[in-house]
C-alpha atoms as a printed R data frame, in Angstrom:
    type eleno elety resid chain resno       x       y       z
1   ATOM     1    CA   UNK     A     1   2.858 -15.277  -9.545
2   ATOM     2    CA   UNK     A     2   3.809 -11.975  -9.250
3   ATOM     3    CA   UNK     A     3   5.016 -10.016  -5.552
4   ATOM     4    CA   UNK     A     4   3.319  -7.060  -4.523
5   ATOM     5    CA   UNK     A     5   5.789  -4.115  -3.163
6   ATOM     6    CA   UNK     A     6   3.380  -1.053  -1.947
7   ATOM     7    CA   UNK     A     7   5.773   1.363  -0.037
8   ATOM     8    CA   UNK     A     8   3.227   3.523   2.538
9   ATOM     9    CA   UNK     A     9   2.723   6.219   4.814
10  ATOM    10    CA   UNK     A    10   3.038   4.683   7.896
11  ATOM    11    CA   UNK     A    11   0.188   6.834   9.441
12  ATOM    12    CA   UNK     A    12  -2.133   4.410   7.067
13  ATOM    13    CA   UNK     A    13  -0.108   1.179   7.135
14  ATOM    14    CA   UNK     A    14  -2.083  -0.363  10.175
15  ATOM    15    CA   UNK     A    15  -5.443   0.098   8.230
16  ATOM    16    CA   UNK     A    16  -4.565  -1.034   5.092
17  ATOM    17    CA   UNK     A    17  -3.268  -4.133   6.256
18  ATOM    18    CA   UNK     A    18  -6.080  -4.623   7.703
19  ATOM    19    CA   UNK     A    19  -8.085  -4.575   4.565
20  ATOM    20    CA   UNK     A    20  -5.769  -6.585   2.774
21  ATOM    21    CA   UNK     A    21  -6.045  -9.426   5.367
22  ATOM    22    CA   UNK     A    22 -10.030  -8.904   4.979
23  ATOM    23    CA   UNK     A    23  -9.631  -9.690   1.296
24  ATOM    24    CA   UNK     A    24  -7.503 -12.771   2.764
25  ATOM    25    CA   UNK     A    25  -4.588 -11.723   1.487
26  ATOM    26    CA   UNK     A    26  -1.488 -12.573   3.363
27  ATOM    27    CA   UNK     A    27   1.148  -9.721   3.843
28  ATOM    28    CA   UNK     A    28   4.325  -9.240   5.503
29  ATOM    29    CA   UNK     A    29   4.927  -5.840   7.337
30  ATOM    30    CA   UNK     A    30   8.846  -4.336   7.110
31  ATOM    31    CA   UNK     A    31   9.603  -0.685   8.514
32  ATOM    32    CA   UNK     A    32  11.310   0.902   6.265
33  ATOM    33    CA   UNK     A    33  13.263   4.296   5.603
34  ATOM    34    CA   UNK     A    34  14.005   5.836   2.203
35  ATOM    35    CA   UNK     A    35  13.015   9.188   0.099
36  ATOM    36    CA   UNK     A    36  10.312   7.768  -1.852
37  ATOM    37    CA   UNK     A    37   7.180   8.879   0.660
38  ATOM    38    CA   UNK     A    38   9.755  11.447   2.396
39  ATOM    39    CA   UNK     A    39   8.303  10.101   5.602
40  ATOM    40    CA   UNK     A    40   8.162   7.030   7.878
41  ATOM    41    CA   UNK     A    41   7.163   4.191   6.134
42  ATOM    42    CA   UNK     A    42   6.001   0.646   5.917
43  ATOM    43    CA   UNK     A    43   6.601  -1.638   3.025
44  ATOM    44    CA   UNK     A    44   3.918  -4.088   2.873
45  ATOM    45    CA   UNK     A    45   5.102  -7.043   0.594
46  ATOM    46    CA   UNK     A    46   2.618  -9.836  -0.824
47  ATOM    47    CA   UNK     A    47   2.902 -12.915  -3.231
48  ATOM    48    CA   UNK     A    48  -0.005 -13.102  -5.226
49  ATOM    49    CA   UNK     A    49  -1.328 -15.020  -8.398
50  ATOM    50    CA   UNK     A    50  -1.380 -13.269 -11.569
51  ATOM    51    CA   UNK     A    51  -5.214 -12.650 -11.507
52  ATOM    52    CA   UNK     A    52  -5.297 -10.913  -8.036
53  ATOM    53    CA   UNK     A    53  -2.242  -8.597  -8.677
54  ATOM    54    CA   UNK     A    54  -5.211  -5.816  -9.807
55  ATOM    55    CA   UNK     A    55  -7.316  -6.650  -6.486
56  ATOM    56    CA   UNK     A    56  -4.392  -5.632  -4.379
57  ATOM    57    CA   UNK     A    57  -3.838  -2.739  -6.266
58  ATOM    58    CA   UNK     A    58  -7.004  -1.255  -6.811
59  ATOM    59    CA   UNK     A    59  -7.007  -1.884  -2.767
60  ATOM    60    CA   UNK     A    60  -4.366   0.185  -2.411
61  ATOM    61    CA   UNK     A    61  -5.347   2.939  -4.877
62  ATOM    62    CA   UNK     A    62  -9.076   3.158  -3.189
63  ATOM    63    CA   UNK     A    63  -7.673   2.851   0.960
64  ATOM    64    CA   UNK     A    64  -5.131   5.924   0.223
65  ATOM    65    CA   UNK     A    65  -7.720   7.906  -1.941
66  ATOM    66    CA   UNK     A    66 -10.006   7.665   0.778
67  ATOM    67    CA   UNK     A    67  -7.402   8.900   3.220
68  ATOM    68    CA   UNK     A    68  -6.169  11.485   1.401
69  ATOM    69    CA   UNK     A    69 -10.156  13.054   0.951
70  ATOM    70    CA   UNK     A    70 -10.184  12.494   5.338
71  ATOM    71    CA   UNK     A    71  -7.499  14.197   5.342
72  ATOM    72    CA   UNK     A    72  -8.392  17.444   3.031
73  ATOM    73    CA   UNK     A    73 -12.682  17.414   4.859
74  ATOM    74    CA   UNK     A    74 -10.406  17.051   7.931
75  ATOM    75    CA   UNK     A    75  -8.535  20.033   7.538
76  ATOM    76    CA   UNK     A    76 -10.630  21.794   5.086
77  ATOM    77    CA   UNK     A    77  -7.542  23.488   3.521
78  ATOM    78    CA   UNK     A    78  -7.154  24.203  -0.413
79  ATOM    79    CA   UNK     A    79  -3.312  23.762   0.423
80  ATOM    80    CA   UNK     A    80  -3.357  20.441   0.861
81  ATOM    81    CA   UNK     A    81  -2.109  18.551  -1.854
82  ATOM    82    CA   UNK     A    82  -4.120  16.401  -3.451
83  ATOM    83    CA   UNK     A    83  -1.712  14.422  -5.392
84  ATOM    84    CA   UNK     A    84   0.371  13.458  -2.196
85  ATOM    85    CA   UNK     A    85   1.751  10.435  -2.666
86  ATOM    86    CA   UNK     A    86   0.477   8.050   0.414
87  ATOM    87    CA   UNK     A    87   1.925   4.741  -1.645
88  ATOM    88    CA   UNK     A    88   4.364   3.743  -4.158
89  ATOM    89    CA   UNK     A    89   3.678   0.034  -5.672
90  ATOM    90    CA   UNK     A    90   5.854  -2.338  -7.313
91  ATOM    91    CA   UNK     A    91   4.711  -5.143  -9.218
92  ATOM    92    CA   UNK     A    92   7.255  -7.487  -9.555
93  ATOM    93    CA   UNK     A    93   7.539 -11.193 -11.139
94  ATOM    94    CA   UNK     A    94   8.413 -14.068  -9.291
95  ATOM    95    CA   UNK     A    95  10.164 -17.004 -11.028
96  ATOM    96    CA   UNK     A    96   9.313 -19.509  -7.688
97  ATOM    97    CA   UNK     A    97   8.192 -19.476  -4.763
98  ATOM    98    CA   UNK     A    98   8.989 -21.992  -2.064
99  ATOM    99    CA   UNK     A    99   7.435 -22.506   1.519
100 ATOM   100    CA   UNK     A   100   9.721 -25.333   3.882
């Protein structure tokens, strides 16, 4: 078992919990402030089994990849960054879990 840490945007939070919950993932939503984003953001935590930790990532790669290429046709602006960080994941193993 391994728990899934994906720091976000908070702009995209709402949506990609969303998909995650599609995928029937469960997920636990905690504001959160800090300098990794440099922004408001959301850390959206999630125990799941060692064979779905790359589901839930690629999830998360593909949702912000698509919202970063909104945002650039959106604005239509070579400035924008394209490697703007809208996520930071942890991966982290978990010795037990235990629901009461």
């Amino acid at each position: 078992m391994k728990l899934v840490l994906a720091v976000v945007d908070e702009k995209i939070a709402a949506g990609l919990i969303e998909r995650l919950l599609a995928k029937d993932f469960r997920v636990t939503r905690l504001e959160s402030l800090g300098s990794f984003l440099r922004r408001g953001n959301i850390t959206i935590v999630s125990g799941v089994d060692d064979d779905e930790v790359q589901v839930v990532v690629q999830t998360i790669k593909d949702y912000t990849e698509m919202k970063k290429l909104e945002k650039i046709q959106a604005i239509d602006d070579r400035s924008v960054n394209k490697k703007e960080g809208l996520a930071t994941v942890f991966v982290l193993p978990v010795e037990k879990m235990i629901n009461f």
